[in-house]
N, C-alpha and C positions, 0 to 999 in steps of 0.2 A: 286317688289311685297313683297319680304320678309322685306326688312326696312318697308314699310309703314304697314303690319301686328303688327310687331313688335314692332312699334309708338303706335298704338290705344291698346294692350294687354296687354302693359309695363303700360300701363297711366290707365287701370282699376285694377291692380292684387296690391294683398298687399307687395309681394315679389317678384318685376322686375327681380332681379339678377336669379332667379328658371326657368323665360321662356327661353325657347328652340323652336326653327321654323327653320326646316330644308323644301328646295324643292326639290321635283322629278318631273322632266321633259320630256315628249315629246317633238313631234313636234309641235301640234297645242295643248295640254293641259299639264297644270300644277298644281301639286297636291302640299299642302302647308300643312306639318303636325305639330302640335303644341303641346304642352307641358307645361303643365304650373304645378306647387304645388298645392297638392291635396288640400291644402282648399281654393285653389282659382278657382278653378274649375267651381264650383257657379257662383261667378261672373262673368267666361265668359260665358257662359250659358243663364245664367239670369232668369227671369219667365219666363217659359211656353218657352223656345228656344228663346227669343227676342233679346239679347244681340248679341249671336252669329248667328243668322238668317241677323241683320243685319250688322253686320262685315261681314258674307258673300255677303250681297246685294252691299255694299260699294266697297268690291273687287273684285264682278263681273262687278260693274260699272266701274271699271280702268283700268280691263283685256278686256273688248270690245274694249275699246277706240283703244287697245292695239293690235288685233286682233286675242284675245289667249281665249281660255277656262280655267277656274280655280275650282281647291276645294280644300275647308277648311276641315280641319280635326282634332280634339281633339285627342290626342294620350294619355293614360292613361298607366300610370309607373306600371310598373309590381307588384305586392304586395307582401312583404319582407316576406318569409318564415317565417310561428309561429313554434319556436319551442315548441314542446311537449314535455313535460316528460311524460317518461314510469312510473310508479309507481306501484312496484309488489303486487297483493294483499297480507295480512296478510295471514301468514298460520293459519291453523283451527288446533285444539285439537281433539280429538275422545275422 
């Protein structure tokens, strides 16, 4: 399951080398998290969820066959702490 994700993700995104799909498994379900660079993000997505609605519909159709339950999941990278400057105000006169 994770190759063939990884086939149709790699072949939409502008930067293959950035995705990342790891799985976690049960018994009868498998969860399939993904990862890709934020400005590709979109593209798997697509309008209105169509891109990845059906990459999900595709991988549910492989994972029947298969007799597993599956989900897809977009995992989004943590955001790089901004640093702040402190900037003291000016002192006042009297």
């Amino acid at each position: 399951m994770k190759e063939f994700v990884e086939y149709i993700v790699k072949n939409l995104v502008d930067n293959p080398d950035q995705v990342r799909i790891n799985e976690v498994g049960g018994t009868h379900t498998l969860i399939i998290e993904l990862a890709v660079d934020k400005s590709d993000i979109g593209k798997i997505i697509g309008k209105k969820g169509k891109t990845i609605n059906a990459i999900r519909t595709l991988l549910m159709s492989v994972a029947s066959r298969n007799g597993i339950r599956v989900s897809l999941e977009i995992i989004e990278e943590p955001k790089t702490a901004n640093v702040v400057a402190v900037v003291p105000a000016p002192e006042q006169t009297v």
